[in-house]
Wavefront OBJ file of the C-alpha trace (Angstrom):
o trace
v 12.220 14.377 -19.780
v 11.520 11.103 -20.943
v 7.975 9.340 -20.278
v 7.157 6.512 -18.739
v 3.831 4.166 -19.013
v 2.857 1.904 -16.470
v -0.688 0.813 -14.761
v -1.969 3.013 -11.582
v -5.083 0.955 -10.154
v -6.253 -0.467 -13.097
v -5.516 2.891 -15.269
v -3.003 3.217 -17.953
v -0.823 6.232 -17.176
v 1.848 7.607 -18.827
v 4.284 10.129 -17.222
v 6.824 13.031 -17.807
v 9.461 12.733 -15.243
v 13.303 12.067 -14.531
v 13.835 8.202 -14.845
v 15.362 8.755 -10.946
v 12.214 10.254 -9.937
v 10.913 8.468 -6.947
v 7.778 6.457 -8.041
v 5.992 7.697 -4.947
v 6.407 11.592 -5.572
v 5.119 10.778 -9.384
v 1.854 9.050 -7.612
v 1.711 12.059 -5.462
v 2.144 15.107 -7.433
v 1.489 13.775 -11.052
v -1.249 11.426 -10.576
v -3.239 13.299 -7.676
v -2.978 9.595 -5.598
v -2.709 10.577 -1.882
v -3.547 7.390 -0.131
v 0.106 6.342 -0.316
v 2.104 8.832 2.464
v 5.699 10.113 2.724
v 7.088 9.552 6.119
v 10.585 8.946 5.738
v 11.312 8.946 1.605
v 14.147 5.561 2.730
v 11.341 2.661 3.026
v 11.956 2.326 6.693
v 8.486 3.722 7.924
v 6.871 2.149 4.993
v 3.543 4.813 5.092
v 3.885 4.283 1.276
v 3.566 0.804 1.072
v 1.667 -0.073 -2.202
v 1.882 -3.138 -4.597
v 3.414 -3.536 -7.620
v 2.791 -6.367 -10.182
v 1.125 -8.000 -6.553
v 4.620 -7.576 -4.498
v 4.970 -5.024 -1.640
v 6.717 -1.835 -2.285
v 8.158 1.553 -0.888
v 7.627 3.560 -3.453
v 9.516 6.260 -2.234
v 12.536 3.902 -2.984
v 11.402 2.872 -6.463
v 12.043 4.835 -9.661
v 9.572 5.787 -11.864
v 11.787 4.232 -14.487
v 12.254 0.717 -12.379
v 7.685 1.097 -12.749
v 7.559 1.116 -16.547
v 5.454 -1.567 -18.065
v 4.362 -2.958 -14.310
v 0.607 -2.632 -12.660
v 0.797 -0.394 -9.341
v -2.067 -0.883 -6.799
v -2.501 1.899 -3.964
v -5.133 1.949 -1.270
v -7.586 3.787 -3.701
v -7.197 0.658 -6.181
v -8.448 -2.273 -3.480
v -12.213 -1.294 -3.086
v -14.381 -2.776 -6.421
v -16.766 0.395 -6.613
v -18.689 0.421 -3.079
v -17.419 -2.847 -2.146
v -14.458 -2.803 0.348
v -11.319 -5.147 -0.126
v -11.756 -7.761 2.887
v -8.493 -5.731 4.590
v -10.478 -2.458 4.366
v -13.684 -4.118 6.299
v -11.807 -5.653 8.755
v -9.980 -2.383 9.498
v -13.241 -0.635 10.303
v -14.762 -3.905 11.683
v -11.804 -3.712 14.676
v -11.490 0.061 14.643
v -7.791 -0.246 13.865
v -7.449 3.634 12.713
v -6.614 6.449 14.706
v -4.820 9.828 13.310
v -5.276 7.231 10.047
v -1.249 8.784 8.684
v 0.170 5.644 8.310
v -3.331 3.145 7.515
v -3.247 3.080 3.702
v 0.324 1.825 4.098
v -0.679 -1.102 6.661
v -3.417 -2.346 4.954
v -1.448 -2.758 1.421
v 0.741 -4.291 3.921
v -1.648 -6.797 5.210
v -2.675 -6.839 1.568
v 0.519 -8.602 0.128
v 0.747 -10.413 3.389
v -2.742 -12.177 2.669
v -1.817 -12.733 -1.068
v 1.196 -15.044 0.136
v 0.091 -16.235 3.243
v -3.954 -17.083 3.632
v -3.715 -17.794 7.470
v -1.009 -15.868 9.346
v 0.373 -16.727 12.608
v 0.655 -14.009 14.889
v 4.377 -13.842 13.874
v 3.502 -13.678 9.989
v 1.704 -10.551 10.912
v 4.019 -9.435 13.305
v 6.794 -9.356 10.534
v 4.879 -6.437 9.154
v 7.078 -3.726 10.154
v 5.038 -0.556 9.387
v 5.556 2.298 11.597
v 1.900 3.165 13.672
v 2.626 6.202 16.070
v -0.705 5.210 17.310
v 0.419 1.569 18.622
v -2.826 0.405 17.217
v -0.937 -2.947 16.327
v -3.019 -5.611 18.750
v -6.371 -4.359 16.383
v -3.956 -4.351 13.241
v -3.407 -8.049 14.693
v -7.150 -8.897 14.742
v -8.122 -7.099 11.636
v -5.480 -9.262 9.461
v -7.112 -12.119 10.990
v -10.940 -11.493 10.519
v -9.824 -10.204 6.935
v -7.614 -13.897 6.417
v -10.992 -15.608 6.821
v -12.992 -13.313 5.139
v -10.987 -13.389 1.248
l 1 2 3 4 5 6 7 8 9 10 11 12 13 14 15 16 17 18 19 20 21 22 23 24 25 26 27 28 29 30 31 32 33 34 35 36 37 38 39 40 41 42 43 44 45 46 47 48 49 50 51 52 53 54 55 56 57 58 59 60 61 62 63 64 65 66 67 68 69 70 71 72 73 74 75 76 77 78 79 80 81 82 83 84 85 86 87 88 89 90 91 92 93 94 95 96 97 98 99 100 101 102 103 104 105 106 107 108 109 110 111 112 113 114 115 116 117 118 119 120 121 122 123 124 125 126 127 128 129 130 131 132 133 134 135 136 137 138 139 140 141 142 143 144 145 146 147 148 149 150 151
């Protein structure tokens, strides 16, 4: 199998795995990183939603190979030791979670939503299109917002 080197939250990794490998199962399985979810493995549900090089992604429909050489940040990469990313605070500040399944993917969401847009209208965040079985998307609403004027 050929091996592939790319950044994972700040950490050089380098990987055994079939270039077709879906980037999200080499997080997973390989690299021990959880926070991203598998819901539907087609980037529909977008549970996995993580960054790479800054832009959003499904990694369930990126290749390991198409992540060689690029810088991949998942939920567990936002915090700076004890101190949360402004997303994460705002998410507990508005009690957004519930069963919490599809929450890593929604804030790396709002994430790359903040990094393009630094005050959303309520249809910027509405464009988000993450799955929440919860409905918990009026607080999603608020927590983007408190987070937009807290970065």
């Amino acid at each position: 199998m050929p091996e592939f080197e790319f950044t994972v939250n700040g950490d050089k990794v380098a990987v055994d795995a079939p270039s077709e490998a879906p980037l999200l199962w080499v997080l997973r399985e390989q690299l021990g990183i959880t926070g991203p979810k598998y819901g539907c493995g087609i980037g529909v549900c977008r549970a996995c939603t993580s960054l790479m090089n800054d832009e959003e992604i499904q990694p369930c429909t990126v290749s390991v190979a198409e992540a060689a050489g690029t810088s991949i940040t998942t939920i567990e990469g936002l915090a700076d030791g004890d101190e949360l990313h402004p997303v994460q605070q705002a998410w507990i500040d508005q009690d957004v979670a519930q069963c919490g399944y599809c929450q890593p993917g929604q804030i790396m969401a709002a994430v790359a939503l903040l990094n393009d847009t630094a005050d959303p209208s309520d249809e910027d965040i509405d464009a988000i299109e993450n799955v929440c079985r919860c409905g918990t998307y009026s607080r999603i609403r608020a927590a983007i917002k408190d987070a937009a004027q807290n970065m």
